[in-house]
C-alpha positions in Angstrom: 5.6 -53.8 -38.8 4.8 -57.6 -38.4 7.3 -57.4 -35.0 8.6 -54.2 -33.3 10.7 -56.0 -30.7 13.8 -56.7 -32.0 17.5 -57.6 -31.6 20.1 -56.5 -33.6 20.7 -57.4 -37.5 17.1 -58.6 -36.8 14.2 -57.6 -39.8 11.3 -55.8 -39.5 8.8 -56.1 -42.3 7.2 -53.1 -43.2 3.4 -53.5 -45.2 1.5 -50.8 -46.8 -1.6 -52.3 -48.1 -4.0 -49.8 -50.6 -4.5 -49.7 -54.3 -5.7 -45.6 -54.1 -2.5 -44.7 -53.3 -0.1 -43.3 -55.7 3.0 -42.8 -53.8 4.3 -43.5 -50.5 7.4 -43.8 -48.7 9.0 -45.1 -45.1 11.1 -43.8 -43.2 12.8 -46.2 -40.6 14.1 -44.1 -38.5 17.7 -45.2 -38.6 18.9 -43.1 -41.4 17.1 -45.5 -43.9 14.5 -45.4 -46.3 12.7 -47.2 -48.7 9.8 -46.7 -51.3 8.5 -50.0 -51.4 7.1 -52.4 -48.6 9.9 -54.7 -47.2 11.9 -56.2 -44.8 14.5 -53.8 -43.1 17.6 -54.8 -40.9 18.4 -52.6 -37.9 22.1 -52.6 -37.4 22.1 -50.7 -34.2 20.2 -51.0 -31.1 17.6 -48.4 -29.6 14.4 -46.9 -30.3 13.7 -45.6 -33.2 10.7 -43.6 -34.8 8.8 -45.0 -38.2 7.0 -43.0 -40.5 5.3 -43.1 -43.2 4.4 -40.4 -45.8 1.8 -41.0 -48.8 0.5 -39.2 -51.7 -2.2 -39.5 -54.1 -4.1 -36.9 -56.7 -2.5 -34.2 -55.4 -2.6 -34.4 -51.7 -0.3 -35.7 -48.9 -0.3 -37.5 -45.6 2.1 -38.6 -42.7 2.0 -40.6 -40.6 4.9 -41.0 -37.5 4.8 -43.8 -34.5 7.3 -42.6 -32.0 9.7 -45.0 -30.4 7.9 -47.7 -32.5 10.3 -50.1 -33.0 12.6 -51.0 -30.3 15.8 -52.8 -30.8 18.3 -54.7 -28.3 21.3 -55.9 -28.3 22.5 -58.8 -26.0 26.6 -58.9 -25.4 28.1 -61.1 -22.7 31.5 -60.2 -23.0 33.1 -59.9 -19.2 36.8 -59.3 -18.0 38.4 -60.9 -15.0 40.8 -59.4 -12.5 43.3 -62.4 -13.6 43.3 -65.6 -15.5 46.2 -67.1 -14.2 47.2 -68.0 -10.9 50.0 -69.9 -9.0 48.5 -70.9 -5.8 44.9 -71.6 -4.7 42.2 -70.6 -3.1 42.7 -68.2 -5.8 39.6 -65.8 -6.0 38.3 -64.1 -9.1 36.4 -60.9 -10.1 34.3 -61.2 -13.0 33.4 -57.7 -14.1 30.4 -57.9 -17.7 31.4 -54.9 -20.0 29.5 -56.1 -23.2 27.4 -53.3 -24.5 23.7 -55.3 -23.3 20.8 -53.1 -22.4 17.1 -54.6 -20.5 19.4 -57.9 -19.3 15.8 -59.8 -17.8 17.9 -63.1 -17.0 21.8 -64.1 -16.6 23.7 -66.8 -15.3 27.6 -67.4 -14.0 28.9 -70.3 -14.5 32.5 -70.8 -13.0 33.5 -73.8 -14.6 34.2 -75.8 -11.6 30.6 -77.1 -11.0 29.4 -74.0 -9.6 27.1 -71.0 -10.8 25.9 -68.5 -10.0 22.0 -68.4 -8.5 20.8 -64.1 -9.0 22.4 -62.0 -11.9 25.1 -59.2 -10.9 27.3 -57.3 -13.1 30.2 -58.3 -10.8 30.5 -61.9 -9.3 33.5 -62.8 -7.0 34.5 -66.6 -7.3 37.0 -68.5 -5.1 38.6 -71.6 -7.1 39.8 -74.1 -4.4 41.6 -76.6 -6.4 44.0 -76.6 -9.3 43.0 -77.1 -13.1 42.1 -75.3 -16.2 38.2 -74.2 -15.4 36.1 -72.6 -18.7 33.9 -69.8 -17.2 31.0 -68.2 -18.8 28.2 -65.8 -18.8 24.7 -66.2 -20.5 22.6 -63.5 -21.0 18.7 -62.5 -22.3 17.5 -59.1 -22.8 13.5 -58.6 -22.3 13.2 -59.0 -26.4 14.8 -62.5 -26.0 17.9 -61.7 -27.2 20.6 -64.4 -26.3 24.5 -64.0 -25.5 27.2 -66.5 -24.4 31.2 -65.6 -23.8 33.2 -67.6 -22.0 37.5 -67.4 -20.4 39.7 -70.1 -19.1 40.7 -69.7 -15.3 44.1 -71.4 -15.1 44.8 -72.2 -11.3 48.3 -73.9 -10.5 50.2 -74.9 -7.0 51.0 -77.5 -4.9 48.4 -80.4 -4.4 49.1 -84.0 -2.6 47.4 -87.3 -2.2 48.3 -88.9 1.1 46.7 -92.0 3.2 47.6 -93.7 6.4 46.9 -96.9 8.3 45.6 -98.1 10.5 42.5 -95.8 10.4 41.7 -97.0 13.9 43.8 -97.5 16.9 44.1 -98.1 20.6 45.6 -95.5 23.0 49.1 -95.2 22.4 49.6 -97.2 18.8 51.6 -96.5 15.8 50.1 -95.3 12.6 52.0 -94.9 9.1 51.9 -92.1 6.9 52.3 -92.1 3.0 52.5 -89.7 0.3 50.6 -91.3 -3.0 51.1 -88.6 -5.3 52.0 -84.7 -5.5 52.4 -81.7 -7.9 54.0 -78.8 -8.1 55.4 -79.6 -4.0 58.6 -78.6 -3.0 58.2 -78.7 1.1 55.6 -81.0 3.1 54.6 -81.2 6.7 52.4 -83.6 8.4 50.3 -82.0 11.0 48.6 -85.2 12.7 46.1 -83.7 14.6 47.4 -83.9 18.8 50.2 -81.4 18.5 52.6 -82.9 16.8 54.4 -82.7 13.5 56.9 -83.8 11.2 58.8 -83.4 7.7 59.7 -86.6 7.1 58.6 -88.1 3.8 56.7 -91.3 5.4 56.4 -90.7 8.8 55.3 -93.3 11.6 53.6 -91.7 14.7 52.1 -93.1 18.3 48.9 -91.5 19.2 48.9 -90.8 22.7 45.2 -88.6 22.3 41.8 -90.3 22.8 38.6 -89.7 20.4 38.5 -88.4 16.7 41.6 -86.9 15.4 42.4 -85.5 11.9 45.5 -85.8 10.3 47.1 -83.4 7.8 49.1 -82.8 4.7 50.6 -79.3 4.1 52.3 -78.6 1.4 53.8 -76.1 -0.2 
């Protein structure tokens, strides 16, 4: 055979050179054979014996390479413990359960800007932020065979823009709080960072705290 590393529905062609022959035949090992030289499709993967058998004036020889040609198949196909989710961080298992064999090379990509660095069979991902995120797994088998599949992660829940001024103060001065935009928010709270808190939409608060402090938006 001109190649014996294969991937499925790939051909291997099959030459018999020699005029002093009368008959011959191959045997792909598959369940197929053929009189004639050719190309032959392998539909499944594995490893499969070729023979050959010949015959001229009478006598007969045969001729068998075991595990000769050697066929893989590349499937990416993966399931995830859920698709949809109503509040974040929402974290996913991605489980592969395409039929692949020799996988030499594989990446994860999660969609959200972030893949995976070493193959596994079984990623966990966290998806901090809401939006529709298109997942996917490549894969390449040691006979380069090649693989993609991909799912959509749907992540909903609450999410707010918020902004306050002044961004510095002196002890004991006022800052005012805004909410710029939300989704999906039903209840807020400022947290301002000393202590304190409130529910009110647009808050003003005095800072009665020296050095950095971080304001907060919860929401839910």
């Amino acid at each position: 055979a001109t190649d014996n590393a294969l991937c499925v529905c790939d051909a291997a062609n099959f030459l018999f050179l020699s005029d002093s022959i009368d008959n011959f035949k191959w045997n792909f090992g598959d369940g197929a054979t053929s009189s004639i030289s050719s190309n032959h499709i392998y539909n499944s993967d594995g490893q499969f014996d070729v023979t050959l058998m010949i015959s001229s004036g009478g006598c007969k020889d045969t001729v068998t390479k075991l595990k000769y040609i050697s066929v893989e198949k590349a499937d990416a196909r993966y399931l995830v413990s859920d698709s949809i989710f109503k509040c974040y961080p929402a974290l996913v298992t991605f489980t592969k359960n395409g039929n692949s064999n020799n996988i030499v090379s594989g990446i994860w990509n999660f969609g959200d800007g972030f893949q995976s660095n070493n193959y596994s069979s079984n990623p966990q991902h966290s998806y901090t932020n809401i939006g529709n995120y298109i997942s996917s797994l490549h894969i390449q088998t040691l006979n380069n065979c090649r693989s993609t599949a991909s799912k959509i992660i749907n992540v909903t829940g609450p999410t707010a823009v918020f902004d306050f001024t002044p961004k510095n103060i002196c002890y004991g001065q006022q800052v005012t709080f805004r909410i710029d935009q939300t989704q999906n928010v039903d209840q807020t709270q400022w947290i301002f960072g000393d202590g304190e808190t409130s529910n009110l939409a647009s808050p003003d608060h005095n800072y009665f705290a020296r050095g950095l402090v971080i304001p907060s938006l919860l929401v839910k």
